[in-house]
N, C-alpha and C positions, 0 to 999 in steps of 0.2 A: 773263531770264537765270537762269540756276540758279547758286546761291550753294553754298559748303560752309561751315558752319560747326563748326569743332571747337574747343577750349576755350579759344584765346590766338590762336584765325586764320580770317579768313573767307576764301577765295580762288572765284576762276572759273575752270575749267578747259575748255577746250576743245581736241579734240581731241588729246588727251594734251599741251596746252600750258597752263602758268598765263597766265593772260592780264590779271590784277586779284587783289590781296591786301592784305588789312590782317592786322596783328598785334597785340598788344596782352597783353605779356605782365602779370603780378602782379609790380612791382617793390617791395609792402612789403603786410605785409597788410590787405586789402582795397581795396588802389590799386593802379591796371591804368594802364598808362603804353601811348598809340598810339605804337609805335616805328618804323611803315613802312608807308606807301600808295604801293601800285606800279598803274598801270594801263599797259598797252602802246600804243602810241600808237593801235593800229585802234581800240581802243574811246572814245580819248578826245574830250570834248568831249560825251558820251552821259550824263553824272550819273552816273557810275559810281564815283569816287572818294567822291562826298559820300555813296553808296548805302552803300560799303562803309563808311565812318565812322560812317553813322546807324546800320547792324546792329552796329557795334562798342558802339558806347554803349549800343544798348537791351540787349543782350549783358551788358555789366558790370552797367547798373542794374540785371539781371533776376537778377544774383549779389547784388545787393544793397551793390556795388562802387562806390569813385569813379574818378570819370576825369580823363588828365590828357595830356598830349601830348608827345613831342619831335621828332616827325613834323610839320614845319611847316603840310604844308595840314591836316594832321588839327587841330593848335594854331587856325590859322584860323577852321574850320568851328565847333572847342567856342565860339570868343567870337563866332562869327556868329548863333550858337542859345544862346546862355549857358550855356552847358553843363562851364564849368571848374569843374573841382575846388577 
């Protein structure tokens, strides 16, 4: 699958439809808060919400960022990989 990533959103687009997107804007500096994983239901079940949360985090750590969640499955996924802030 082809990803977009731009500075606070990774999404899937196909067919001029989002089909998958996370966000993850700067809510203090240098803390990026996941505030929304959408997947449509055709893709789910495919690792696609955990796909977009791992590009989110490497994304922040690669700003040199923490991470934190208020996006429940994204919350999930940071304490299933240890990955809270």
């Amino acid at each position: 699958m082809q990803y977009t990533t731009e500075q606070n959103r990774i999404y899937l687009v196909r067919d001029g439809e989002t089909l998958a997107e996370v966000t993850f804007p700067e809510t203090a500096p240098g803390l990026f808060t996941i505030d929304h994983t959408f997947v449509d239901d055709r893709l789910r079940g495919q690792g696609v919400a955990a796909e977009l949360v791992s590009r989110a985090v490497e994304a922040i750590e690669a700003r040199g960022g923490r991470v934190e969640a208020t996006c429940s499955y994204a919350a999930a996924w940071l304490r299933k990989h240890g990955r809270q802030a």
